[in-house]
N, C-alpha and C positions, 0 to 999 in steps of 0.2 A: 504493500500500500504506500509505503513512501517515494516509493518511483515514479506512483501516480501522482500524490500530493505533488510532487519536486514539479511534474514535467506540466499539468496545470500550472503553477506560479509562474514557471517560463510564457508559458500560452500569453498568461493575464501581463504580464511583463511586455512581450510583444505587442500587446493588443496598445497596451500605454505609449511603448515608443510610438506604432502607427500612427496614435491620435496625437500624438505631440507633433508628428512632424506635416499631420495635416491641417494641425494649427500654424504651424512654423507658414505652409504653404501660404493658409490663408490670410496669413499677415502681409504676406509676398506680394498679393494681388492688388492692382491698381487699384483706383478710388469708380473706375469707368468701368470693370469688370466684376465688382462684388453683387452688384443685385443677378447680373445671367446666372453668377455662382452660385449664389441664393434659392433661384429658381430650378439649374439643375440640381442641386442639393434635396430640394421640396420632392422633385419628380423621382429620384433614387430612394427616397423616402416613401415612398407612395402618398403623400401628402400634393394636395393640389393647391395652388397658391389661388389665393381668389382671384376673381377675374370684375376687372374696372368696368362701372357703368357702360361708358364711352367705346369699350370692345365690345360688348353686347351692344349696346345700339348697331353697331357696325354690320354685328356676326345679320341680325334680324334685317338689319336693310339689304344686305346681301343676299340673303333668302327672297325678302322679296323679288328683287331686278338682276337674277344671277346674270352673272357674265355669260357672253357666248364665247369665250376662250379665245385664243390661239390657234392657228390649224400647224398642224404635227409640218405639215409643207413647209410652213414660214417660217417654222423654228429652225428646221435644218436650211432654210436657203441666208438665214442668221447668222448661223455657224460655220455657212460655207459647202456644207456638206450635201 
């Protein structure tokens, strides 16, 4: 049983360096990349970050007058292709 206790503490030990050095990271990150990080943070979490009045107005007006897109044609004579 002691080999087990020992090699747990290592585990939990790792697990501490990890998060220190994913704090260390996110001290690192600009003042312009904290809130993307934020939100992929939220979505690895299974956590959904709320969503602003102002998008929803958007998402609903878009439903109403969907676009008629793009044609696959234009995009590749776009790119050249």
């Amino acid at each position: 049983m002691g080999a087990t206790r020992g090699s747990l503490c290592w585990r939990r030990l790792g697990v501490l360096a990890d998060r220190q050095q994913f704090y260390d990271l996110g001290d690192q990150l600009p003042a312009s990349e904290v809130l993307a990080a934020e939100r992929y943070l939220e979505f690895l979490t299974g956590r959904e970050a709320p969503v602003e009045a102002q998008m929803l107005e958007r998402i609903d007006a878009g439903r109403v007058r969907p676009s008629s897109g793009i044609a696959h044609e234009d995009v590749l004579k776009e790119f050249g292709l």
